[in-house]
BAFI-3210 file (N, C-alpha, C; in Angstrom, 3 decimals, decimal comma, padded with zeros to 6 digits):
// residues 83
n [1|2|3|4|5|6|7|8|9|10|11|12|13|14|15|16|17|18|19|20|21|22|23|24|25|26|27|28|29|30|31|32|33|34|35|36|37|38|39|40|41|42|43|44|45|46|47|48|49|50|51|52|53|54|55|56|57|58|59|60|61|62|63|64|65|66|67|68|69|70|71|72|73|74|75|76|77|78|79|80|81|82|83]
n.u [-166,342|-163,890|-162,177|-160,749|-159,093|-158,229|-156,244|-155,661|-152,091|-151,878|-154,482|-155,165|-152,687|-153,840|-156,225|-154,657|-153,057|-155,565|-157,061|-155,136|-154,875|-157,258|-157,084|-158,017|-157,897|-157,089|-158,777|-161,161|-161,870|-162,145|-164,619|-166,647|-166,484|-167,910|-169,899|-171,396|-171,796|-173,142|-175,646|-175,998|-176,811|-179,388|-180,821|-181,124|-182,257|-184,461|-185,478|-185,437|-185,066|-183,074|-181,222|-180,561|-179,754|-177,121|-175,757|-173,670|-172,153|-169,561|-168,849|-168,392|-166,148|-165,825|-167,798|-167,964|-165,984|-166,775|-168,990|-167,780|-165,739|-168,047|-168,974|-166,990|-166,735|-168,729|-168,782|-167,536|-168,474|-170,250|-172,876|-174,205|-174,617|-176,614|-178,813]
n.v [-077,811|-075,331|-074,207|-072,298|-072,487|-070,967|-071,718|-072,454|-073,202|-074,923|-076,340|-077,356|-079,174|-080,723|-081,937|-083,249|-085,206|-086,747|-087,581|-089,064|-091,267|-092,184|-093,281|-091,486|-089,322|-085,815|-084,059|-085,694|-085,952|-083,502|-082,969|-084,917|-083,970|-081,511|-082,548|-083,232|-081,516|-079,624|-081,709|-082,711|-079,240|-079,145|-081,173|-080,396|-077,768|-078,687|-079,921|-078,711|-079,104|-080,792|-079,500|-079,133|-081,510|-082,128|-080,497|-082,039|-083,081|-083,005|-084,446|-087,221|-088,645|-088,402|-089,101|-091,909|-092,693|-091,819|-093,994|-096,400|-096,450|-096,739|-099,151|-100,610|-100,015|-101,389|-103,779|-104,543|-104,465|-106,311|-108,321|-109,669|-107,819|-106,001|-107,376]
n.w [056,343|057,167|060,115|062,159|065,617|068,632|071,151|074,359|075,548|077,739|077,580|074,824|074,865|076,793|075,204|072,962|074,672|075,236|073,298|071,888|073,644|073,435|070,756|068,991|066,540|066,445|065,503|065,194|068,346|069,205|067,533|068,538|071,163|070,934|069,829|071,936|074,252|072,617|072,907|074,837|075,887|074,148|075,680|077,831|077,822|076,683|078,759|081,386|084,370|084,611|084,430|087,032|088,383|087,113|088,259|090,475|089,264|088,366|091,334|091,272|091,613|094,249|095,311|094,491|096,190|099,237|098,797|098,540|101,041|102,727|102,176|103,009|105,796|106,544|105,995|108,489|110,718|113,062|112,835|114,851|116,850|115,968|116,476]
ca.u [-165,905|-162,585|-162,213|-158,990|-159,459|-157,130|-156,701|-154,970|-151,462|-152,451|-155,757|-154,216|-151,605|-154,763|-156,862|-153,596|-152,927|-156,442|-157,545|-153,966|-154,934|-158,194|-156,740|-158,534|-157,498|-157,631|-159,947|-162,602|-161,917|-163,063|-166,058|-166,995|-166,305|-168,659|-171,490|-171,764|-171,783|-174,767|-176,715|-176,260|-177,537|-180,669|-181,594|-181,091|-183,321|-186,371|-186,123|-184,767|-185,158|-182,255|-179,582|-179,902|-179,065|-175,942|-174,159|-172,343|-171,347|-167,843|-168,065|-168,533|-164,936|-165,966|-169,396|-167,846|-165,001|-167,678|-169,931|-166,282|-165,707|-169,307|-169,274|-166,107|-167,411|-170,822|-168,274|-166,953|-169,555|-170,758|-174,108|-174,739|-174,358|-177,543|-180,040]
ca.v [-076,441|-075,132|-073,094|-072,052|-072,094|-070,138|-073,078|-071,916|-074,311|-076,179|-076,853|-077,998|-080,104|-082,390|-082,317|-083,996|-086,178|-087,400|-087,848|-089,591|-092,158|-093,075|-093,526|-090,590|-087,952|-084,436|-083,399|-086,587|-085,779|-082,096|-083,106|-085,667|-083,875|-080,337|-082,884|-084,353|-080,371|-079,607|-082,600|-081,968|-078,278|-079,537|-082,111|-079,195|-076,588|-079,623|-080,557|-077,789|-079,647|-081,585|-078,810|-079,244|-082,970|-082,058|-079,171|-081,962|-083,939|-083,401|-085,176|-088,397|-089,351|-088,483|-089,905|-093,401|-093,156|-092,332|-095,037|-097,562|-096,561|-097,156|-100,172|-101,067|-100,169|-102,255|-105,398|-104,424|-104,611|-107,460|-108,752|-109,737|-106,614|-105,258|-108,082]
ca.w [056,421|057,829|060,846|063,236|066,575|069,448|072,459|075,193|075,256|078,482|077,486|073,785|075,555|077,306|074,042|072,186|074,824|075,530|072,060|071,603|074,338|073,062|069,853|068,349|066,061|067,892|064,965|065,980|069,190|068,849|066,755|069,878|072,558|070,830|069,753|073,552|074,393|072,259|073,331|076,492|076,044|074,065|076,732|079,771|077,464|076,419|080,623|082,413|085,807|084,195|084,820|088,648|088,194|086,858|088,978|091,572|088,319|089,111|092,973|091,031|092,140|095,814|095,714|094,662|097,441|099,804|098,465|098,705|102,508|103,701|101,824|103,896|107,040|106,806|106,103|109,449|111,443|113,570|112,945|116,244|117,554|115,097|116,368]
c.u [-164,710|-162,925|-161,059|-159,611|-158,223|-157,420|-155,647|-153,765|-151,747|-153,838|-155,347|-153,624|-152,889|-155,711|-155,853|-153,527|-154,667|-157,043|-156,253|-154,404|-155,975|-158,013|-157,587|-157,695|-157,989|-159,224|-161,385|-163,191|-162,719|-164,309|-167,328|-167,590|-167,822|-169,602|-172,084|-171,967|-172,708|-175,907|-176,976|-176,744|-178,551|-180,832|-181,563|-182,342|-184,754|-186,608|-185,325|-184,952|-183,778|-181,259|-179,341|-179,144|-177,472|-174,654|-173,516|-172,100|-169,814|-167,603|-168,468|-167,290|-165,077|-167,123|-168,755|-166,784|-165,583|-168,511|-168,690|-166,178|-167,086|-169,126|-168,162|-166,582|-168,486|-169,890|-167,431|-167,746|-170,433|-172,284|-174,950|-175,367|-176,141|-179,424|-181,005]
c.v [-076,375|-074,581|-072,837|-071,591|-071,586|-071,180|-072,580|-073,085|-075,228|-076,564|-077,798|-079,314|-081,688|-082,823|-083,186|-085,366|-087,033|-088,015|-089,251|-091,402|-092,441|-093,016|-092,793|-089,775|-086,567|-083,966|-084,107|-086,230|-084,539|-082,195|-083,937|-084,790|-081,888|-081,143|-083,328|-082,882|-079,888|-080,306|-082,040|-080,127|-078,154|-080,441|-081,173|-078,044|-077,759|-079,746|-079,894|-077,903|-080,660|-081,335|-078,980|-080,486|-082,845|-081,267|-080,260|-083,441|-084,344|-083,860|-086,650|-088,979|-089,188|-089,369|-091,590|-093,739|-093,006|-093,575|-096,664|-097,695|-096,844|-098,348|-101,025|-101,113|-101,388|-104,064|-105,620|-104,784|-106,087|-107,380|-108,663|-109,106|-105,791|-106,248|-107,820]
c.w [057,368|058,459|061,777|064,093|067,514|070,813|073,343|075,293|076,407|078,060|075,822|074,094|075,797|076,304|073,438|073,166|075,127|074,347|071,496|072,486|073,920|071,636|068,283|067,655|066,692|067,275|065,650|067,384|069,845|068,573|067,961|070,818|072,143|070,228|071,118|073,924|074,435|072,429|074,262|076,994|075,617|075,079|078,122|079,434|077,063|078,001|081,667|083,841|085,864|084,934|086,485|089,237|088,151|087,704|089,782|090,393|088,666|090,719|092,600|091,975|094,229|096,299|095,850|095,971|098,628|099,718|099,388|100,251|103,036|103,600|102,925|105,035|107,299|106,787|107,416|110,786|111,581|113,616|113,704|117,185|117,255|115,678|118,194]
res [x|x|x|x|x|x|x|x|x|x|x|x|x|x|x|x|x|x|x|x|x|x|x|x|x|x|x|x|x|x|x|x|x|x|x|x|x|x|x|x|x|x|x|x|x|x|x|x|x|x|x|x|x|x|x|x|x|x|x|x|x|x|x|x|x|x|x|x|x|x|x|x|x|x|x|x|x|x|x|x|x|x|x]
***
């Protein structure tokens, strides 16, 4: 089935290029990116303890650069010092 959608042009713009870089068509890309959507809103409504999991989704990129600097630190640290 056909349908026309209204995409705001920056939001457009990163659908083209992101779909472009994983060597997707925008349409696949679309079809992808609104079945991962709906999963993910059946698996939050069968285990609705789920959705709290998810709200600090987006501090992945902080969590691992925290995670990176501890990890640095701890290779800093004298042994010796700990016994």
């Amino acid at each position: 089935m056909k349908t026309t959608l209204e995409l705001p042009d920056d939001l457009l713009r990163k659908v083209k290029a992101s779909a472009a870089s994983s060597g997707r068509t925008m349409k696949l890309y679309l079809i992808e990116a609104i079945q991962e959507k709906l999963a993910s809103q059946e698996a939050m409504s069968s285990k609705p303890w789920l959705a709290h999991f998810g709200v600090l989704a987006h501090l992945g990129g902080e969590r691992q650069m925290i995670e990176s600097r501890v990890h640095e630190e701890f290779e800093t640290v004298d042994s010796n010092q700990w016994k």
